[in-house]
N, C-alpha and C positions, 0 to 999 in steps of 0.2 A: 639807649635805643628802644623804642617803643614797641615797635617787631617782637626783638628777644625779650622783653620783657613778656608779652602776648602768650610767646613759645614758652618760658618758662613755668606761666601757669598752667598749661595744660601739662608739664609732664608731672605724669605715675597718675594723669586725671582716669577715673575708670568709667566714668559717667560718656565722654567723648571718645574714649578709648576704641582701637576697633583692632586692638592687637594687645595680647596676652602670654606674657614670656613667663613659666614656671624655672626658678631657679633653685635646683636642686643642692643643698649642702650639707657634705658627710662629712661627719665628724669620727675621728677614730677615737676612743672614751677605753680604757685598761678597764678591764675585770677582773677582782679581788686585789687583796695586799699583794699578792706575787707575779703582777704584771706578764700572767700565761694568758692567752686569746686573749683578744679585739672584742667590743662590741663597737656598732658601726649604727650610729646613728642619723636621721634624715631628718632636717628642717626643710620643707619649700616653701618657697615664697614668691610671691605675682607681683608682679611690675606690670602695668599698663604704657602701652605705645599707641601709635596714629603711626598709620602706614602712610600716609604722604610726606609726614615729614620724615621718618627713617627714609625713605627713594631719595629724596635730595640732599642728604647729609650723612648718610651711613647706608651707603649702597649695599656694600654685606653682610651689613645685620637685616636690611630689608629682604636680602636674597635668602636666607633663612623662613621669611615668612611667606613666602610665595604660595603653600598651599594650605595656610591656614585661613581659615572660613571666622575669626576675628571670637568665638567661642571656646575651642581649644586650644589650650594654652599649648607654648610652642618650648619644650623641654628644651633645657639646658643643663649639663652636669658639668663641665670641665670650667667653671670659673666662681669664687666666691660672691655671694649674694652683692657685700656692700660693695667691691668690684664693679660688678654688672650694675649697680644705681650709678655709680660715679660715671661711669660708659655714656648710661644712657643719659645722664644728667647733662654731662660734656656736649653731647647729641643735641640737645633741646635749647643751650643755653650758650 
């Protein structure tokens, strides 16, 4: 289909982008050989979206972005990064 093929190149495009999802992922990492405290570590990482195609195919991931102004990224913690690509991948394609 030549559509989804269209959709697939723009996603994670950040050039056409006009939505910006930061996806936050902590890691719990042991400190010293005797496994007493956590250290808690944060990787973020940006995915690019288009809000018109979130509205017609993922109504509540679009409902999340409702008051962002396409600059600030729109925080995410409760899901792992490669997760949230496969999401939005599944979205676009």
């Amino acid at each position: 289909n030549p559509a989804s093929s269209i959709m697939l190149k723009l996603f994670d495009d950040e050039k056409s982008a006009d939505i910006v999802f930061e996806i936050c992922d902590q890691q719990k990492a042991e400190s010293e050989s005797d496994g007493k405290g956590a250290k808690i570590s944060t990787a973020k990482i940006l995915y690019h979206a288009h809000r018109l195609i979130l509205q017609h195919y993922s109504p509540e991931l679009c409902a999340l972005c409702t008051s962002s102004d396409g600059i600030t990224p729109i925080i995410i913690t409760d899901v792992k990064p490669e997760v949230f690509r496969h999401l939005l991948y599944y979205v676009y394609g």
